[in-house]
C-alpha positions as CSV (number, residue, x, y, z in Angstrom):
1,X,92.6,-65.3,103.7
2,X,94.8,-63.6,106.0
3,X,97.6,-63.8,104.3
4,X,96.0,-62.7,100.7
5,X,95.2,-59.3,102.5
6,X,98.2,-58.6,104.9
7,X,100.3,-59.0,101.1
8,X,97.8,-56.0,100.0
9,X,98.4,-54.2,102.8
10,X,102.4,-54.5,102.3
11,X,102.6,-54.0,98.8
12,X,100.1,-51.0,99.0
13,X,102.5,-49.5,101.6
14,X,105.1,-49.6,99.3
15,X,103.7,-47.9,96.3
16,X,101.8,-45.5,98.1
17,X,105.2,-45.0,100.4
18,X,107.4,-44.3,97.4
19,X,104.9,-42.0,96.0
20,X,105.1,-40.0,99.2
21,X,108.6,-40.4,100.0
22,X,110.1,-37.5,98.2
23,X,107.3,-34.9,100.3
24,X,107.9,-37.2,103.5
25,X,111.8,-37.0,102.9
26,X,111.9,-33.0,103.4
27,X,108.9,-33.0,105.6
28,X,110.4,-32.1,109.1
29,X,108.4,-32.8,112.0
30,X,108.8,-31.3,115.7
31,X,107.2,-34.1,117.4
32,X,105.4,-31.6,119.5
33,X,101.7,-32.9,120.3
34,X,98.7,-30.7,121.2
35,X,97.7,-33.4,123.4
36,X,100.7,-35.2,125.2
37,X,99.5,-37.4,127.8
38,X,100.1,-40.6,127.7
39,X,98.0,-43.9,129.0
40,X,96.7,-46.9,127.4
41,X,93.6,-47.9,127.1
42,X,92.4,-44.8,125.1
43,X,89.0,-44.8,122.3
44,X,88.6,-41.8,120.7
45,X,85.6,-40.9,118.7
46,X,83.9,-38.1,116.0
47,X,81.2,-35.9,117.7
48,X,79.1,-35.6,120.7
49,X,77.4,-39.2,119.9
50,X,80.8,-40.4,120.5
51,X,80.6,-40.1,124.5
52,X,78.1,-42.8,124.6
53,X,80.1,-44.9,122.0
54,X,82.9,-44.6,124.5
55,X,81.2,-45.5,127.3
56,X,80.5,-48.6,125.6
57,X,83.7,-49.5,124.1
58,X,85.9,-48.4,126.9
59,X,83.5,-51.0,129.3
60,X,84.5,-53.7,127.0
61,X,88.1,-52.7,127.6
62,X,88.0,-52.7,130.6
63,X,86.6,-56.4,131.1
64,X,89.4,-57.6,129.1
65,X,88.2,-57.9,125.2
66,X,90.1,-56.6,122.7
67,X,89.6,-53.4,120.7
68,X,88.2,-55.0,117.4
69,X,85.5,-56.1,119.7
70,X,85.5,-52.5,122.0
71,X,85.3,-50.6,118.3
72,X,82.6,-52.5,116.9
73,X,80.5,-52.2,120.2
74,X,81.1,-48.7,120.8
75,X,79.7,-47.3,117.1
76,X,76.4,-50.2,117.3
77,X,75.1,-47.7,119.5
78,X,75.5,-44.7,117.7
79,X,74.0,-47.0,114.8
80,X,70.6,-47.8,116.9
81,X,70.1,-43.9,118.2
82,X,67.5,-42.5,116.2
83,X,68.4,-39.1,117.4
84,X,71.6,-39.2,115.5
85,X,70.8,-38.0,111.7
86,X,73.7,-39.1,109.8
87,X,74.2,-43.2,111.4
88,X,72.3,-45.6,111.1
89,X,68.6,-46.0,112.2
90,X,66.9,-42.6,111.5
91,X,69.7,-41.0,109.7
92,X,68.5,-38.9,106.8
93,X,67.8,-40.4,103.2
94,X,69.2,-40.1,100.2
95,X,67.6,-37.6,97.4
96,X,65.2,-40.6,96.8
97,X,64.1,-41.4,100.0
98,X,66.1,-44.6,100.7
99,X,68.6,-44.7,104.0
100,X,71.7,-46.1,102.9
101,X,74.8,-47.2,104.7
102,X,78.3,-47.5,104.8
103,X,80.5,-48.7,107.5
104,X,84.3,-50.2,107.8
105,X,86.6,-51.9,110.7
106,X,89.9,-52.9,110.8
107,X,91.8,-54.9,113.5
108,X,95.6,-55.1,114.3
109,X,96.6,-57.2,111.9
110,X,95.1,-55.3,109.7
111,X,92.5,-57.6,109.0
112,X,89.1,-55.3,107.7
113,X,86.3,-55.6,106.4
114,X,83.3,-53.3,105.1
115,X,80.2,-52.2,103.4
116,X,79.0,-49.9,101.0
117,X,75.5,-48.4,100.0
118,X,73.5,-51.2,102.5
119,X,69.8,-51.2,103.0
120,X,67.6,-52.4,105.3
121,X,69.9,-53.0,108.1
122,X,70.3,-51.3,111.5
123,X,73.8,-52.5,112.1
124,X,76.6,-52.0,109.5
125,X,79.2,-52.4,111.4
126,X,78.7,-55.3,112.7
127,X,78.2,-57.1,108.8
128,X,81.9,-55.5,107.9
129,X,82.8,-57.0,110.9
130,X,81.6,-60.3,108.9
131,X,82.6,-59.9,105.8
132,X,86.3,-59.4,107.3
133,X,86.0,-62.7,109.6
134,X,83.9,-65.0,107.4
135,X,85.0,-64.4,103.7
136,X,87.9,-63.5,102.0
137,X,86.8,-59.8,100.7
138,X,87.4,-56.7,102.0
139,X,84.0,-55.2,101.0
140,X,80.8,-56.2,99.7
141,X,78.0,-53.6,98.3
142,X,74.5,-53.2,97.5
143,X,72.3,-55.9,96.9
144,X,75.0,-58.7,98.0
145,X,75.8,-56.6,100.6
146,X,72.2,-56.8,101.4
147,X,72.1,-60.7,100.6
148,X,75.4,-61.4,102.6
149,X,73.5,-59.9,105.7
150,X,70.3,-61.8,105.4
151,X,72.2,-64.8,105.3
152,X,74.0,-64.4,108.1
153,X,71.1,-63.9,110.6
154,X,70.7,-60.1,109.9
155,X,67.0,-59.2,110.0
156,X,65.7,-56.2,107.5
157,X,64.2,-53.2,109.2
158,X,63.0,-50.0,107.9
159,X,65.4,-47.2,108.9
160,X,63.4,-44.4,107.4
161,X,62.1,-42.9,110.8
162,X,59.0,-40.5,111.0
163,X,61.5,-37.5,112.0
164,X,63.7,-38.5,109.0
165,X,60.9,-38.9,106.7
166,X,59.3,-35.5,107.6
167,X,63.0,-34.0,106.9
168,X,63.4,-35.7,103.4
169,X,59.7,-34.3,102.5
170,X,60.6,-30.8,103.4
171,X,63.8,-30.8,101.4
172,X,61.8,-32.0,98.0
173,X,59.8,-28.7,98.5
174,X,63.5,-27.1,97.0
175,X,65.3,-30.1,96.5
176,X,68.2,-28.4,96.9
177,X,71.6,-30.0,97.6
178,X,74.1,-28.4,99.4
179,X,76.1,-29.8,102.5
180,X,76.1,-27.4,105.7
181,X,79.1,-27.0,107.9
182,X,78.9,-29.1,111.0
183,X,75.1,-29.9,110.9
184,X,74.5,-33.1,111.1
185,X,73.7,-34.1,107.7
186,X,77.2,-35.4,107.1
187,X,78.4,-36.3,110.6
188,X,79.9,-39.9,110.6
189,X,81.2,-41.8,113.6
190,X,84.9,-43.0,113.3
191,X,86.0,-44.4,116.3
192,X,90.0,-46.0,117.9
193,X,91.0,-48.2,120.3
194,X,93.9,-49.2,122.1
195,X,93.2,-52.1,124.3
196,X,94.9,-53.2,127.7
197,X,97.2,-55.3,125.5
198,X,98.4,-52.0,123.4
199,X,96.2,-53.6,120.5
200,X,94.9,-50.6,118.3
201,X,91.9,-51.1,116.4
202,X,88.9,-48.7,114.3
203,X,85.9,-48.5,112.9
204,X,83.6,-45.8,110.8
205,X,79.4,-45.9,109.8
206,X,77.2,-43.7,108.8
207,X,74.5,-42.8,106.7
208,X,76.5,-40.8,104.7
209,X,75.1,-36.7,103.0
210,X,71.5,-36.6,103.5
211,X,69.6,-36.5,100.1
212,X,72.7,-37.9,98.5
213,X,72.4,-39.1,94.8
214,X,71.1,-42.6,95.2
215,X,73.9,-44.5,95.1
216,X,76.2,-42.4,96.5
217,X,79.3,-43.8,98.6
218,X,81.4,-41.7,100.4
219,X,84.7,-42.3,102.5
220,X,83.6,-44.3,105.5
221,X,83.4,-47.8,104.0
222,X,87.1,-46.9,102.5
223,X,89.9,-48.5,104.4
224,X,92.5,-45.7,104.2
225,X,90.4,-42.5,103.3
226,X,87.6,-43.1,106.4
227,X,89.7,-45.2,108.6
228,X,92.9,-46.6,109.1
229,X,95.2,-48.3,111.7
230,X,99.1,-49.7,111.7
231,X,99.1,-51.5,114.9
232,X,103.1,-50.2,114.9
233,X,102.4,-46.8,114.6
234,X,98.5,-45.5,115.0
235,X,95.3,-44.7,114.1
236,X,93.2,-42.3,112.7
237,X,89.7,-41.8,111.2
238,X,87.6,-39.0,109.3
239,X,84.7,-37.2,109.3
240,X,83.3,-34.8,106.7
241,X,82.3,-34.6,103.1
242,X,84.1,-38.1,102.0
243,X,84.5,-37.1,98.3
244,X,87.5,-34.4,99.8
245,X,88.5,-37.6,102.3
246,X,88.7,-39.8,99.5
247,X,90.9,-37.7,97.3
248,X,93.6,-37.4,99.6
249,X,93.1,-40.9,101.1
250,X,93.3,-38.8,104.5
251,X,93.1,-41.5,107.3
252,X,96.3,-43.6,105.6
253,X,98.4,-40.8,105.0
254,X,97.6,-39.4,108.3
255,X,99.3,-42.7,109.5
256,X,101.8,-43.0,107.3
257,X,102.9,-39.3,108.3
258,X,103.0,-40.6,112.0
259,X,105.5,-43.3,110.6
260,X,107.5,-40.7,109.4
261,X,107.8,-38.9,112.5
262,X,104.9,-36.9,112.9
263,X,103.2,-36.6,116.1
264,X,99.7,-37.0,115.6
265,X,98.5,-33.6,116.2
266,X,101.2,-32.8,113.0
267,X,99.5,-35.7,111.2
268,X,96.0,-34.3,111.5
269,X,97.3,-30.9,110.2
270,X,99.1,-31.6,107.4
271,X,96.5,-34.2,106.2
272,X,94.1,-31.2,106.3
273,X,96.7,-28.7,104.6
274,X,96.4,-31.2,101.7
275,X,92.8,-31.1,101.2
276,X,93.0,-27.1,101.4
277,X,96.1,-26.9,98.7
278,X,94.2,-28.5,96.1
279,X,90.3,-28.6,96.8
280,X,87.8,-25.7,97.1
281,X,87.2,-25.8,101.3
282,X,85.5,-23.0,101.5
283,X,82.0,-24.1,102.0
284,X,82.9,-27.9,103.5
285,X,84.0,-29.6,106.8
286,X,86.3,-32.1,107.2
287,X,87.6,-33.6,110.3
288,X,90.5,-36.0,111.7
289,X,91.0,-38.1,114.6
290,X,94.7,-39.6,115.3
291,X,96.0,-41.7,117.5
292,X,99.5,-43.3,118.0
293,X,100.7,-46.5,119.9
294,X,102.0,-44.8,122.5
295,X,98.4,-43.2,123.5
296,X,99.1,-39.7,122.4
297,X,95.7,-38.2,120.2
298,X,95.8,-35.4,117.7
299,X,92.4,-33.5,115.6
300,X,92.2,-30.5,113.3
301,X,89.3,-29.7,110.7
302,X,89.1,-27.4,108.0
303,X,86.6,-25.5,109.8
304,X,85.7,-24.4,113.3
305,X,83.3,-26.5,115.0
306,X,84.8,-29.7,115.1
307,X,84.6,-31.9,118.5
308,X,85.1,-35.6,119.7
309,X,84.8,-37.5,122.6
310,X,88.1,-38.8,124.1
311,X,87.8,-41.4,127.1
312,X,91.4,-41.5,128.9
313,X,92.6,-41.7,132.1
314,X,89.2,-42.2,133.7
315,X,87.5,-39.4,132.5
316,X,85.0,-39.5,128.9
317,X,85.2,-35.7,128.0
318,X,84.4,-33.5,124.3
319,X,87.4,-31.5,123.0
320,X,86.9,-28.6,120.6
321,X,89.5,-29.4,117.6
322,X,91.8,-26.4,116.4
323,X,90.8,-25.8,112.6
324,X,92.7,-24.3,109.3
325,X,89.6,-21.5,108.7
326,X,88.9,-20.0,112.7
């Protein structure tokens, strides 16, 4: 199993790498970082639900587990807030009323697992987390996502909460679609890790863009465009409209940029220069998150707005990321 995925993972690299290479070649990289301080353990997360993911993950840390463990801890509780509109329980339907999921993890080995358009279950995360440990896939969707869950002691729930509920009905009045920048109707949680033993691990979820064509799928179950980690050079994950994240595959060039020489910080930027050179930005948000094995972070969005929570040298803080439009 193991091995059927780390030859993906290699022979991916090296298509993807040589189709880079020429760009990456010329590309010439200061190494200066935003953000140079440097201490392990570090997790790193999208938005202000991230602090209490943090919290959670970096306790797990701390008592010795490893980050595939701290990751998947830290985003279930984003996943059971109904306050938070775009994870999990109580995050907002798609176009026909259904609340449908997507979540990813990966460990470092760059083992992963994840799962696309789910219903009916609170946690996500934790059935990637599954499908990567117990079967030899790297994602399952739908209704086998749905069956896969069931059988594995998952219980179904009903995520449509009365606040979401009222939201959707309001929005049929016009049933207009249109995504608004840095309200929380596409606000995923992608979250990193570096443990005690220099271990990096991520993870992603979400509910994906409220009243979303049923069916719909965005980034966040997609290992390299929502999340993505090298445990010898970094991390990063997205936030965002997905269909701009999937396009560029953000999160693994953001890492393979990092491999190149980038500081993170550089990473972040140039992974959002390539989403502005070739897609119409104007009117959409995207965010990244990067870390590298040394503990160093990096963010920039296309638009202003963008924070994260970082926990790091004792202290669990939100950071406004610098953005392309100001």
């Amino acid at each position: 199993m193991s091995n059927r995925r780390s030859f993906i993972k290699k022979t991916s690299i090296g298509a993807i790498g040589a189709i880079l290479a020429p760009e990456l070649a010329s590309a010439k990289f200061s190494r200066k970082n935003k953000y140079s301080i440097k201490k392990l353990p570090i997790v790193i997360s999208t938005w202000k639900h991230g602090l209490d993911a943090n919290e959670e993950a970096f306790k797990l840390i701390n008592n010795g587990f490893d980050a595939i463990d701290a990751v998947e801890a830290g985003v279930y509780v984003t996943e059971a807030d109904p306050e938070c509109t775009s994870v999990g329980y109580g995050g907002w339907p798609d176009r026909d009323g259904h609340v449908t999921l997507d979540a990813c993890i990966m460990d470092h080995t760059g083992n992963c697992g994840s799962v696309s358009f789910l219903q009916d279950i609170k946690h996500p995360i934790s059935v990637a987390r599954k499908v990567m440990d117990n079967t030899p896939h790297v994602m399952l969707s739908g209704e086998g996502a749905l069956q896969f869950a069931l059988k594995n002691g998952f219980q179904k729930e009903d995520l449509l909460t009365d606040k979401a509920k009222e939201k959707w009905e309001e929005w049929l009045k016009d049933s207009k679609y249109k995504p608004i920048i840095n309200v929380e109707n596409h606000d995923t949680i992608g979250l990193l890790a570096i443990d005690l033993k220099g271990n990096i691990s991520g993870a992603c979820t979400t509910s994906g863009l409220a009243w979303k064509m049923h069916g719909r799928v965005g980034d966040s179950p997609i290992i390299g465009a929502g999340m993505f980690v090298d445990n010898e050079v970094g991390g990063c994950c997205a936030t965002g409209v997905g269909e701009a994240v999937m396009k560029t595959l953000g999160s693994f060039l953001i890492v393979e940029l990092m491999r190149q020489g980038a500081s993170p910080q550089e990473a972040c930027e140039e992974g959002i220069s390539r989403i502005v050179k070739n897609q119409n930005y104007k009117n959409m948000q995207i965010g990244y998150l990067a870390i590298n094995k040394e503990g160093e972070h990096g963010s920039y969005s296309v638009q202003a707005g963008f924070d994260y929570a970082l926990h790091q040298n004792g202290l669990n803080k939100m950071i406004n990321a610098s953005s392309f439009i100001r």
